[in-house]
VEXKE-914676 format. One record per residue (C-alpha): residue number from 0; x, y, z; residue in three letters. Coordinates in Angstrom, 2 decimals. Last residue first. Layout:
N
<r NUM <X Y Z> "ALA">
...
***
This chain:
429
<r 428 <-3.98 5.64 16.06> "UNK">
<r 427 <-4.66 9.42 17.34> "UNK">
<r 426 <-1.62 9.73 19.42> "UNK">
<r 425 <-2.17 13.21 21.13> "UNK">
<r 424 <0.70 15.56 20.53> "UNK">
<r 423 <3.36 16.51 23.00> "UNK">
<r 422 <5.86 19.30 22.04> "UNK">
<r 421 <9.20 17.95 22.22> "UNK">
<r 420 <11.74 19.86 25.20> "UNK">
<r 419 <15.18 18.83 23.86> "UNK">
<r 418 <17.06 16.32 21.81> "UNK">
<r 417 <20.82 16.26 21.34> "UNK">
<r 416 <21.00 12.67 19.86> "UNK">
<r 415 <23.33 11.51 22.73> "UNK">
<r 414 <21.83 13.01 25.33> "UNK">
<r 413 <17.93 12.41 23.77> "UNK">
<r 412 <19.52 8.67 23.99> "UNK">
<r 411 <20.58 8.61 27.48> "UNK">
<r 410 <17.55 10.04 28.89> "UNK">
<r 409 <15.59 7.53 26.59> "UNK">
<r 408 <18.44 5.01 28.39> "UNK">
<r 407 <17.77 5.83 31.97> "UNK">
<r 406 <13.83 5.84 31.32> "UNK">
<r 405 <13.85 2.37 29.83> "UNK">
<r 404 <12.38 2.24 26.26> "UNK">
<r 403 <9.75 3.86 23.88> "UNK">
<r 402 <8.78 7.29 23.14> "UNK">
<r 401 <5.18 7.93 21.24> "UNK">
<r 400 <3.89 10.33 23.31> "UNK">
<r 399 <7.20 11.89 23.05> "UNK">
<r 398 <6.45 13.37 19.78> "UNK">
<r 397 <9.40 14.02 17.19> "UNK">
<r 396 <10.09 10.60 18.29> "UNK">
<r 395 <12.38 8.80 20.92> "UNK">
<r 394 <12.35 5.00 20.31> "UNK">
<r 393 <14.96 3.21 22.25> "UNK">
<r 392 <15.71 -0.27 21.93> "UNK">
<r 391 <16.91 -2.71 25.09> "UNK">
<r 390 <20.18 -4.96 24.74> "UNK">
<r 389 <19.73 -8.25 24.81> "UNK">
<r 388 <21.09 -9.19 21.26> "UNK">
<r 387 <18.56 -6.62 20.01> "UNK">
<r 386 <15.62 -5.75 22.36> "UNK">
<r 385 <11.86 -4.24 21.86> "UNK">
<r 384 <11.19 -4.58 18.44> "UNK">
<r 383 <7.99 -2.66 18.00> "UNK">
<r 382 <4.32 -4.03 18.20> "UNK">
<r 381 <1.65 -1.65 18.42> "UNK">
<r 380 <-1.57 -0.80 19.09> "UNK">
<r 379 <-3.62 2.49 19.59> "UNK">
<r 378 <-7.14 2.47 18.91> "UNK">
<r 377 <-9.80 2.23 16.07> "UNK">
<r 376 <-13.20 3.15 17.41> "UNK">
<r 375 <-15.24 -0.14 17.13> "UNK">
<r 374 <-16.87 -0.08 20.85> "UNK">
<r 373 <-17.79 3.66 20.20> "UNK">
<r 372 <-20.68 3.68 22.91> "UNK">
<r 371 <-22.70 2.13 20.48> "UNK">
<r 370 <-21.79 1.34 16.98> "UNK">
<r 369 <-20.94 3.68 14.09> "UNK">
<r 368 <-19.65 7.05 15.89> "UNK">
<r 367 <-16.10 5.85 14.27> "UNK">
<r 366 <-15.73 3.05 12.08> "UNK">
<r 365 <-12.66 4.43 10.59> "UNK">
<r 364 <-10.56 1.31 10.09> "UNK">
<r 363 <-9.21 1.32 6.43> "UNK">
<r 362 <-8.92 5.18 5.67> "UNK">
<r 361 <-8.59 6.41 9.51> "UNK">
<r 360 <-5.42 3.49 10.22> "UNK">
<r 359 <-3.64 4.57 7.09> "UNK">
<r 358 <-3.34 7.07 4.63> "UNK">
<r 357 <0.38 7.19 3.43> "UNK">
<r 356 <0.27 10.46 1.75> "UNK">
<r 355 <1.87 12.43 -1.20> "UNK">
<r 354 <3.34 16.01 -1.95> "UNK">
<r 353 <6.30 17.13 -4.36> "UNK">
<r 352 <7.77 20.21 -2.60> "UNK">
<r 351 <6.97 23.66 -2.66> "UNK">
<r 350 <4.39 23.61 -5.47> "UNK">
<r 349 <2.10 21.59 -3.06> "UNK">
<r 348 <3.01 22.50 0.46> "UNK">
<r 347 <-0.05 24.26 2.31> "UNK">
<r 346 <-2.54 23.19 0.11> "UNK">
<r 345 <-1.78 19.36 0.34> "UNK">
<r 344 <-1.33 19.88 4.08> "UNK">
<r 343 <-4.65 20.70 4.75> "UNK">
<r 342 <-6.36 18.26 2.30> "UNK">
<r 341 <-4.76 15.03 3.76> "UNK">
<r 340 <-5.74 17.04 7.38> "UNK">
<r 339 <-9.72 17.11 6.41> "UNK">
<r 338 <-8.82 13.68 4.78> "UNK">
<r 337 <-7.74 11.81 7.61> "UNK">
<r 336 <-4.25 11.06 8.89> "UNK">
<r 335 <-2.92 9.74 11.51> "UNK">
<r 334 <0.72 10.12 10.54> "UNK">
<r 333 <1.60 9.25 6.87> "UNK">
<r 332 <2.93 12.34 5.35> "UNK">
<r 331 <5.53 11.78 2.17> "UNK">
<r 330 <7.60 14.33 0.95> "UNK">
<r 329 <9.21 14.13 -2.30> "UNK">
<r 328 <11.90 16.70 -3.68> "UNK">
<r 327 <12.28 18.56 -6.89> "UNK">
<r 326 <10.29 21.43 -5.32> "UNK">
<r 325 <12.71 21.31 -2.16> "UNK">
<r 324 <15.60 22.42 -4.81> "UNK">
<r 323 <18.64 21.26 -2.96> "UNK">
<r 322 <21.64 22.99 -2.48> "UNK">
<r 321 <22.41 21.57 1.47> "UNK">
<r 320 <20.73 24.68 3.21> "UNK">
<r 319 <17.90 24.44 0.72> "UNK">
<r 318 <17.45 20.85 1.15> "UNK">
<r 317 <17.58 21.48 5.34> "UNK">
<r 316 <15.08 24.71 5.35> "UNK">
<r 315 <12.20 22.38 3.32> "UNK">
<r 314 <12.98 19.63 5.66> "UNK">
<r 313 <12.46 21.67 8.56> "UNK">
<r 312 <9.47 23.10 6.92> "UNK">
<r 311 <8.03 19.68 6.47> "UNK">
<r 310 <8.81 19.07 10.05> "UNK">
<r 309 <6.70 21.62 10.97> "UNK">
<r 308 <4.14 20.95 9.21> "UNK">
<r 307 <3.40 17.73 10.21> "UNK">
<r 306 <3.32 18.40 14.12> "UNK">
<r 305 <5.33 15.82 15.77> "UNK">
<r 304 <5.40 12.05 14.06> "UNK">
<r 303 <5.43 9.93 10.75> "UNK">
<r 302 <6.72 12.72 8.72> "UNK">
<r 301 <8.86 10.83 5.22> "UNK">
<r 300 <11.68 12.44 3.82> "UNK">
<r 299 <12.66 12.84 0.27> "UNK">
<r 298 <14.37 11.92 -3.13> "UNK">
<r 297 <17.90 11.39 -1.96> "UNK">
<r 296 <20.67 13.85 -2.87> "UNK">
<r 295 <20.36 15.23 0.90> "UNK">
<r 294 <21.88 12.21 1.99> "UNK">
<r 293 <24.77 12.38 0.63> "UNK">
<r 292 <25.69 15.38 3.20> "UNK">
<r 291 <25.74 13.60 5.79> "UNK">
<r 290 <23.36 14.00 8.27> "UNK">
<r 289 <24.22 16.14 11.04> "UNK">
<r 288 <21.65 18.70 11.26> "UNK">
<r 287 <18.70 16.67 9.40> "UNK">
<r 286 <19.52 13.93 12.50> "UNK">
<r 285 <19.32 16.47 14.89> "UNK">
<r 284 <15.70 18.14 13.86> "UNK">
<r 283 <14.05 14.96 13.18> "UNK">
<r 282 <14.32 13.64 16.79> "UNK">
<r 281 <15.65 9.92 17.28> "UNK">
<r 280 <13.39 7.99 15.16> "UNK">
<r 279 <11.89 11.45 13.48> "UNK">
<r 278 <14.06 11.45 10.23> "UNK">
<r 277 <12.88 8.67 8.02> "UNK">
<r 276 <14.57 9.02 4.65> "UNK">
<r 275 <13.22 7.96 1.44> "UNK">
<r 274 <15.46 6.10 -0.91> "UNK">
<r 273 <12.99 3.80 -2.49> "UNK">
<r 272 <12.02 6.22 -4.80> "UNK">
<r 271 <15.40 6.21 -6.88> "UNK">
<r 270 <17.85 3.74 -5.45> "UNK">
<r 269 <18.11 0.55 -3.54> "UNK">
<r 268 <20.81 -1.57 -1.71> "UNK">
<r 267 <23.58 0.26 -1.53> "UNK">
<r 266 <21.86 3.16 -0.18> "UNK">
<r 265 <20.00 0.97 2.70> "UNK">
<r 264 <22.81 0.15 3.90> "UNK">
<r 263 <24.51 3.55 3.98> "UNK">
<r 262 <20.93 4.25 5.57> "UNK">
<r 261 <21.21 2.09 8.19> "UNK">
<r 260 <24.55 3.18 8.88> "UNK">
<r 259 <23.31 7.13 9.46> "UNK">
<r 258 <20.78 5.80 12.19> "UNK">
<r 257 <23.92 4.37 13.73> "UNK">
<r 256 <26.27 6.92 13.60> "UNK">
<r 255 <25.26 8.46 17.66> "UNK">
<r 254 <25.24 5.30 18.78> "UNK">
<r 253 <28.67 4.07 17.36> "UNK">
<r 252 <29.89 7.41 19.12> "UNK">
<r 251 <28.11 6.78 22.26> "UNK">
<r 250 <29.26 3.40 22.53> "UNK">
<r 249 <28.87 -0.10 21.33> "UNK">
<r 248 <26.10 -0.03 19.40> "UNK">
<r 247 <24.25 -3.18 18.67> "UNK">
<r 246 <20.63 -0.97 20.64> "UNK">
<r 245 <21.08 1.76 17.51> "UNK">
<r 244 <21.15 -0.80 14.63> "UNK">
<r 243 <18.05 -2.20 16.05> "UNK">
<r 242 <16.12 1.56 16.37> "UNK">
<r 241 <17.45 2.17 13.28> "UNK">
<r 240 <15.89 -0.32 11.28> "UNK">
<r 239 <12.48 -0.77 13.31> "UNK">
<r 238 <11.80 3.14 12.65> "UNK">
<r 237 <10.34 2.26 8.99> "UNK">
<r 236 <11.53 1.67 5.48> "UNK">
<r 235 <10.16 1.93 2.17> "UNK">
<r 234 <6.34 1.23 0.83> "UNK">
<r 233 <3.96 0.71 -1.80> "UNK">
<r 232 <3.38 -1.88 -3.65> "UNK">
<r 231 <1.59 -0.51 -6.73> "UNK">
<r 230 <-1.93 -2.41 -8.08> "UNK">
<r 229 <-2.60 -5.72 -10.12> "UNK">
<r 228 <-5.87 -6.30 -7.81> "UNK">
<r 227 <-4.63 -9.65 -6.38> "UNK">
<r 226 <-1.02 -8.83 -6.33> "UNK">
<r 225 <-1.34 -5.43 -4.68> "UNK">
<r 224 <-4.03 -6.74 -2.24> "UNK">
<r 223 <-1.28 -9.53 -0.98> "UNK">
<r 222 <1.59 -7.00 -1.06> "UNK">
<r 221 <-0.49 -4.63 1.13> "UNK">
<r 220 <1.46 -1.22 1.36> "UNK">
<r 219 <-1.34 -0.50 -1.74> "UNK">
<r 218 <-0.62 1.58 -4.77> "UNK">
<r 217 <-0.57 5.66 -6.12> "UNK">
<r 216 <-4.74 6.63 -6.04> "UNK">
<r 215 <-4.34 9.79 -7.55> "UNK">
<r 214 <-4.64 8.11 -11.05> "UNK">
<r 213 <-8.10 6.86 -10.43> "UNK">
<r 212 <-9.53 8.36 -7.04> "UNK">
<r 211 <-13.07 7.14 -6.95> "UNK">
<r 210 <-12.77 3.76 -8.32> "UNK">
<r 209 <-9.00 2.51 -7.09> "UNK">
<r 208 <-9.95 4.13 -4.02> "UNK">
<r 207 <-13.11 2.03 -3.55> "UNK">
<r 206 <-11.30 -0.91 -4.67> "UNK">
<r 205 <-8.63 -0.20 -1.79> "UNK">
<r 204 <-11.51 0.22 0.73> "UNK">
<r 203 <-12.57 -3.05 0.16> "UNK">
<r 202 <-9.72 -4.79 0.21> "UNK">
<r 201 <-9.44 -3.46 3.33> "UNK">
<r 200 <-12.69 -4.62 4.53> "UNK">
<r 199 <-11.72 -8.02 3.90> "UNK">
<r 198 <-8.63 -7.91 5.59> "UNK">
<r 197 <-10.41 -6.83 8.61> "UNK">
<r 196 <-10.71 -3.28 10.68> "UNK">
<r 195 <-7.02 -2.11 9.64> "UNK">
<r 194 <-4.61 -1.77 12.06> "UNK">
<r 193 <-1.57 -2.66 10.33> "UNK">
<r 192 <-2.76 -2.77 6.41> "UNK">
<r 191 <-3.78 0.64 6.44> "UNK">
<r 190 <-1.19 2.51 4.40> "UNK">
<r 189 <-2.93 2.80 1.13> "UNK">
<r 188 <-1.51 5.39 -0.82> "UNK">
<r 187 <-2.75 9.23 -1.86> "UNK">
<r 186 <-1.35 11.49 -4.79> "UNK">
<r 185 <-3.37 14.57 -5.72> "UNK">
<r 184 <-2.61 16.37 -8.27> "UNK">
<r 183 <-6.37 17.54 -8.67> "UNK">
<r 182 <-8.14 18.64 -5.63> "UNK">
<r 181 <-12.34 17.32 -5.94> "UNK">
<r 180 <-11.28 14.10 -5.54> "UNK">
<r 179 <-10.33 14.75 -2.11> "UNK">
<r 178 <-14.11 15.34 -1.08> "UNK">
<r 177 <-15.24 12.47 -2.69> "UNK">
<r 176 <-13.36 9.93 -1.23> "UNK">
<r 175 <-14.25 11.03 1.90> "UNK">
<r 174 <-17.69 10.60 0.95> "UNK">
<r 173 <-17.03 7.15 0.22> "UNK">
<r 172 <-15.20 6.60 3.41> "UNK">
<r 171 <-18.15 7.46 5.18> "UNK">
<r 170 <-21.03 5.87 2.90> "UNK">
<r 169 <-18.68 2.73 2.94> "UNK">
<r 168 <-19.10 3.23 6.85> "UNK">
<r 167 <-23.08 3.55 6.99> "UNK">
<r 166 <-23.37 0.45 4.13> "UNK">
<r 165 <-21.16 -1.68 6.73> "UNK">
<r 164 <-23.41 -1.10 9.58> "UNK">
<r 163 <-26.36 -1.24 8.08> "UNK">
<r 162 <-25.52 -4.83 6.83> "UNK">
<r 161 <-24.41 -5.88 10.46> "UNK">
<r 160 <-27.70 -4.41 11.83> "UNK">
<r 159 <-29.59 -6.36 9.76> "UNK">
<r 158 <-27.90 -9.73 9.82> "UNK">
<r 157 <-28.01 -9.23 13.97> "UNK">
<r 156 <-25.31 -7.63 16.07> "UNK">
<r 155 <-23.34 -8.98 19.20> "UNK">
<r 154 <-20.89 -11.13 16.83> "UNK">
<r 153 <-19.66 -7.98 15.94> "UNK">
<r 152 <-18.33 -6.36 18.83> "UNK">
<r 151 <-15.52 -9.41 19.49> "UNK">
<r 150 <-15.38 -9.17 15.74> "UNK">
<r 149 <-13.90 -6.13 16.32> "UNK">
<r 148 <-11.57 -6.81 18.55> "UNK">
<r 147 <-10.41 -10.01 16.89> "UNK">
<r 146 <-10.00 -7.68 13.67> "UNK">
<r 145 <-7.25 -6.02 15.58> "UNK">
<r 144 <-5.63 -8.45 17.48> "UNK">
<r 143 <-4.86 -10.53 14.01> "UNK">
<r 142 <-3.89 -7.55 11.98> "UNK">
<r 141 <-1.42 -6.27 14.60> "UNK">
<r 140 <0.15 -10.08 14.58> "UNK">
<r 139 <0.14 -10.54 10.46> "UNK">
<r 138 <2.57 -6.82 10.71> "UNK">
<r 137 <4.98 -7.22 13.24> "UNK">
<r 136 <5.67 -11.12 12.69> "UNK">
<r 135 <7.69 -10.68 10.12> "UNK">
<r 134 <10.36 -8.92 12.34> "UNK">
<r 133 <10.78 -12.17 13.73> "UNK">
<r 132 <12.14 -13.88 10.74> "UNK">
<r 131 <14.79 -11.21 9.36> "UNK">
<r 130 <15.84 -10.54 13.04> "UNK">
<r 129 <16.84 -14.37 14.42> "UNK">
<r 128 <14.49 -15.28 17.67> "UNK">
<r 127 <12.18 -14.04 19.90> "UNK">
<r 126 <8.43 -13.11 19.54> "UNK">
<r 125 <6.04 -11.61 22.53> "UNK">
<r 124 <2.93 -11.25 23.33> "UNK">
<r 123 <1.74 -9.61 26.69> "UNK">
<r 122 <-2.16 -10.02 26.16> "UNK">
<r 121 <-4.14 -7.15 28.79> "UNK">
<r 120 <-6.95 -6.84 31.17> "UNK">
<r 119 <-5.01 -8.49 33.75> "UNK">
<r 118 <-1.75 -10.15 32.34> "UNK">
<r 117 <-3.02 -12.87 30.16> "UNK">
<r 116 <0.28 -14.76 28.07> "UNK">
<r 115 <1.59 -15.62 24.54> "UNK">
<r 114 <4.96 -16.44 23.76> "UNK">
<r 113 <4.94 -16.74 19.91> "UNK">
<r 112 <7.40 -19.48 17.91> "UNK">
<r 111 <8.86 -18.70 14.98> "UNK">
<r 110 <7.05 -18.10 11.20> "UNK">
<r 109 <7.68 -20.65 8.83> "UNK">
<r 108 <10.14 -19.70 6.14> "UNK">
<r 107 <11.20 -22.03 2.81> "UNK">
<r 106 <10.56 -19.81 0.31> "UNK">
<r 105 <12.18 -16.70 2.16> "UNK">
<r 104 <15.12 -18.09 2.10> "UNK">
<r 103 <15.09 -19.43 -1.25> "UNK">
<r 102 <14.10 -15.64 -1.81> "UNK">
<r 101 <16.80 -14.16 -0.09> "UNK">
<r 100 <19.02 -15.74 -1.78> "UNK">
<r 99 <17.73 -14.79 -5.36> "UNK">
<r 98 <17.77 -11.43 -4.73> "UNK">
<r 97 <14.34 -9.40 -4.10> "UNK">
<r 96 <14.32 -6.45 -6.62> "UNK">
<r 95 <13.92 -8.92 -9.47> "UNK">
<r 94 <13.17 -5.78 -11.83> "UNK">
<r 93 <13.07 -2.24 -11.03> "UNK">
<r 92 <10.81 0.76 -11.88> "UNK">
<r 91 <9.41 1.34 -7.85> "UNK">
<r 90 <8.64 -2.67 -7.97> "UNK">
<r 89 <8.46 -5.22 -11.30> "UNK">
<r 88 <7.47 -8.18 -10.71> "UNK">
<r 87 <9.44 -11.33 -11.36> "UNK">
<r 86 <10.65 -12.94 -8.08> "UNK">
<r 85 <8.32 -11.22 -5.96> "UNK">
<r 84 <5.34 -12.24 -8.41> "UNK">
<r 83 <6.73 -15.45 -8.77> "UNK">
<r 82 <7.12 -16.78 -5.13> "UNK">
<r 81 <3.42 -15.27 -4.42> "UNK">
<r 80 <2.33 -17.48 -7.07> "UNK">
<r 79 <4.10 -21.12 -6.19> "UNK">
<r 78 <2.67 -19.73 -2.49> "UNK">
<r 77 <4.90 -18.78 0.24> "UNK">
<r 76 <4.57 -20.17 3.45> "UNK">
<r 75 <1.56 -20.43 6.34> "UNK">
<r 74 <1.29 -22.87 9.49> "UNK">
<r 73 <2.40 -20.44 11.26> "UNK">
<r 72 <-0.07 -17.82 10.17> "UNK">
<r 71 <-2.81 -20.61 11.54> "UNK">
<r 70 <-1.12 -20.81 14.71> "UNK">
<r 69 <-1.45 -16.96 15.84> "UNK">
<r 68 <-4.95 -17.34 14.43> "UNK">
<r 67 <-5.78 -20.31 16.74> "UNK">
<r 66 <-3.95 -18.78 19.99> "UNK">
<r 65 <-6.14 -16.19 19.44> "UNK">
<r 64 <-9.23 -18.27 19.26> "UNK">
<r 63 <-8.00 -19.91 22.44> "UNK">
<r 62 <-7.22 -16.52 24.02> "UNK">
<r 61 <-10.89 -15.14 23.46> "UNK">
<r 60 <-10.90 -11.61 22.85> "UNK">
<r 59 <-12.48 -8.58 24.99> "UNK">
<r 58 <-11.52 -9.12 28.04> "UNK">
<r 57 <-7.84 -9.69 27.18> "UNK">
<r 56 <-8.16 -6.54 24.88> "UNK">
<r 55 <-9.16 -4.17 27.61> "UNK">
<r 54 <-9.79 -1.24 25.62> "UNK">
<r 53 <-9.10 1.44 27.72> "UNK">
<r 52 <-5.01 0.91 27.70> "UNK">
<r 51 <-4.97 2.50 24.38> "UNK">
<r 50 <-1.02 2.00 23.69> "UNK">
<r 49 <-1.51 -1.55 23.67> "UNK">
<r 48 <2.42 -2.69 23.35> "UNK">
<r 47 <3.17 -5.93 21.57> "UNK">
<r 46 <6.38 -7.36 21.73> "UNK">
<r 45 <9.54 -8.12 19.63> "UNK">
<r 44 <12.88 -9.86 20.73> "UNK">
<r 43 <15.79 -9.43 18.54> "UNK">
<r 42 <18.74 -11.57 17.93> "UNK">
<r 41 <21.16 -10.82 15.43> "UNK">
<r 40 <22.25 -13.45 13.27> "UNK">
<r 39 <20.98 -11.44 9.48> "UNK">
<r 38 <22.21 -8.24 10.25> "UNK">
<r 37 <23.47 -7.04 6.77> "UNK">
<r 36 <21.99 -9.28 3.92> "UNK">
<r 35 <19.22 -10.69 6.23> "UNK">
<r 34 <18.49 -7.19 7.48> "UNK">
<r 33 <18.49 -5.67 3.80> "UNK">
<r 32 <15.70 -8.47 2.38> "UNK">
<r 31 <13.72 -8.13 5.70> "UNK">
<r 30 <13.42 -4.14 5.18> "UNK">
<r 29 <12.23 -5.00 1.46> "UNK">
<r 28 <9.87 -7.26 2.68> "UNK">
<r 27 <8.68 -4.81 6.02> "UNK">
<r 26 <8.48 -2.34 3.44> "UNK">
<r 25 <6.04 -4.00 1.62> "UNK">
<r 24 <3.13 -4.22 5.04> "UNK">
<r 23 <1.82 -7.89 4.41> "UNK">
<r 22 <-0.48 -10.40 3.61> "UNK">
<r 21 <2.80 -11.68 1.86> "UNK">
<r 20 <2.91 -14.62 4.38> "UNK">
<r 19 <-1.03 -15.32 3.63> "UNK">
<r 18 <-4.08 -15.94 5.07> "UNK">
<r 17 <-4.07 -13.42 7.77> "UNK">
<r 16 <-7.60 -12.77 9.21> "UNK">
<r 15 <-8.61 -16.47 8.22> "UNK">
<r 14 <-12.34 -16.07 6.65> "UNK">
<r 13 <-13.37 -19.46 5.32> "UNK">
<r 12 <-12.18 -21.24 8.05> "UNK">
<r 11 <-12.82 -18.83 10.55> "UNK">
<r 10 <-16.40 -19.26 9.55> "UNK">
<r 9 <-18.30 -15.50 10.59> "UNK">
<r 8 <-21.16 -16.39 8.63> "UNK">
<r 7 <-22.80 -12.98 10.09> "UNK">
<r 6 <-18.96 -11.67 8.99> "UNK">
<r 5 <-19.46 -12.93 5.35> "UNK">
<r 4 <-22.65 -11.57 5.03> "UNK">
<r 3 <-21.87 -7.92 6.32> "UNK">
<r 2 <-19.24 -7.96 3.87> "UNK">
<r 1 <-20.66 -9.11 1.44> "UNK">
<r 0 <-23.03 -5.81 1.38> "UNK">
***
């Protein structure tokens, strides 16, 4: 394969893991594009968090070629052709969906500063600074420590063994491939870009979709991929938003409105698809319960945590409660998936509700049982805002494997937000 050439060249030159600004989740653009109209001076600090402390990433990855890759994506801006296709594409059915200001903004950003540093086995990185230009670092930094990992394994295998290697995982996500082909109506999007094995690879995969799925194969989060291969950008918002808006507030009561503000944001900014709500950032149950009622005219939810079928039929009970037809509404699944589950869920709620999937992490980094002793298992990584003018953020989840923040203010939080026991579920990726 060329990939298995290209990595036994292994050039950084050539191969750059991010090599461009818009090598990118979308939603983080069109989240960037509402924070700089609405929240544009506050100050947020952002920091990765290895959720898989077994892999000992400071062992495993050089900090000088980290440093390198980290300075390489500042060195990066938009492109004359990158500037154009934002400016004139057409996303979800609407023209110039990026505003002019935020484009000459966005024309002329360099990424801030990084704060890099070895604790033990682990990198604590950090980025401070003004929230539309920091947040952009979520996405480029995941990919970087990622592929670094693996190439970390990589560079201990010969020509050969790099070129079986590859051909044994396209085997595995071709037969993948195959299996969901078999189930017409089925509507599946790239959501890999974050801790994807390499850039190239994704690509890869993408194509592969693009071949074997056709028409069920909906777009790409990548903007860059989208772009080059003339796909769908795919994408909407994600827990950063009300997370933010939740550390400004000023007291229980401002707290307890804020995820509800980022969507009346969000409202009068966008429409149609593109109004997808994300339930789970503070329990799915209580924020269904005292949504407002606009929000049930929106086109669906997304389940990015908890067990996926139940909060489906929460959703399910919440349109019906509100006069909604569920089967006119979308719902989008996107948490560690693979196809076995991708198939699971498509059976259990097609014809109930409109079905699709964000498949992620186990479509564009599954190199599982591939190498020795696992070494390129995907894992665990994140890198989540984790204070807003100074103030920590609270993540609670519909699984509380995945809860974020000091103890006093989680306890705070599920107060406020009226969240009980949570079933814990294993965090896959």
């Amino acid at each position: 394969m060329e990939i298995a050439t290209r990595v036994w060249n292994h050039r950084w030159k050539i191969d750059p893991i991010v090599r461009s600004l818009i090598d990118t989740d979308f939603y983080k653009l069109l989240m960037c594009q509402s924070v700089f109209h609405n929240r544009r001076d506050t100050q947020v600090t952002f920091s990765l968090i290895n959720r898989s402390s077994n892999v000992p990433l400071a062992k495993l990855i050089d900090e000088g070629e980290l440093r390198e890759q980290l300075d390489h994506i500042r060195s990066l801006s938009l492109s004359r052709g990158e500037s154009t296709w934002l400016r004139g594409n057409t996303f979800y059915g609407k023209r110039q969906m990026f505003r002019s200001d935020f484009m000459e903004w966005f024309e002329s950003l360099r990424l801030p500063p990084y704060f890099l540093e070895r604790v033990g086995d682990q990198y604590e990185l950090t980025f401070e600074g003004s929230w539309p230009e920091v947040m952009l670092w979520e996405i480029p930094a995941l990919a970087v420590l990622m592929e670094l990992r693996g190439r970390a394994v990589l560079n201990h295998m010969g020509k050969f063994e790099l070129q079986v290697l590859y051909a044994r995982a396209a085997t595995k996500l071709w037969e993948k491939i195959e299996r969901l082909r078999q189930q017409p109506g089925l509507k599946i999007a790239d959501f890999g870009t974050r801790r994807r094995h390499s850039f190239l690879w994704q690509d890869w995969c993408v194509q592969a979709m693009v071949e074997g799925l056709g028409d069920g194969f909906t777009g790409t989060s990548n903007c860059l991929i989208a772009k080059n291969r003339d796909l769908e950008a795919i994408g909407t918002n994600a827990h950063e938003l009300p997370m933010v808006y939740a550390a400004l507030a000023e007291d229980d009561a401002a707290l307890a409105r804020a995820p509800y503000d980022v969507l009346a944001d969000w409202h009068r900014e966008h429409d149609g698809n593109l109004r997808m709500i994300l339930p789970d950032t503070y329990g799915t149950e209580g924020f269904l319960r005292n949504a407002p009622d606009w929000l049930a005219g929106w086109t669906g939810i997304r389940i990015d945590s908890g067990d996926p079928e139940t909060g489906a039929e929460i959703a399910i009970r919440w349109w019906q409660e509100r006069g909604e037809d569920p089967r006119e509404k979308l719902v989008i699944f996107s948490d560690g998936l693979d196809e076995e589950k991708i198939l699971e869920l498509y059976h259990k709620f097609a014809g109930r509700v409109r079905v699709s999937f964000g498949w992620g992490t186990l479509l564009t980094n599954d190199f599982r049982g591939l190498t020795p002793d696992d070494r390129l298992a995907p894992f665990s990584l994140v890198c989540k805002a984790i204070s807003a003018n100074g103030r920590p953020t609270v993540k609670l989840s519909d699984n509380p494997n995945k809860a974020m923040g000091p103890a006093d203010e989680i306890a705070r939080y599920k107060r406020v937000f009226e969240v009980g026991e949570q079933e814990r579920h294993e965090v896959v990726v």
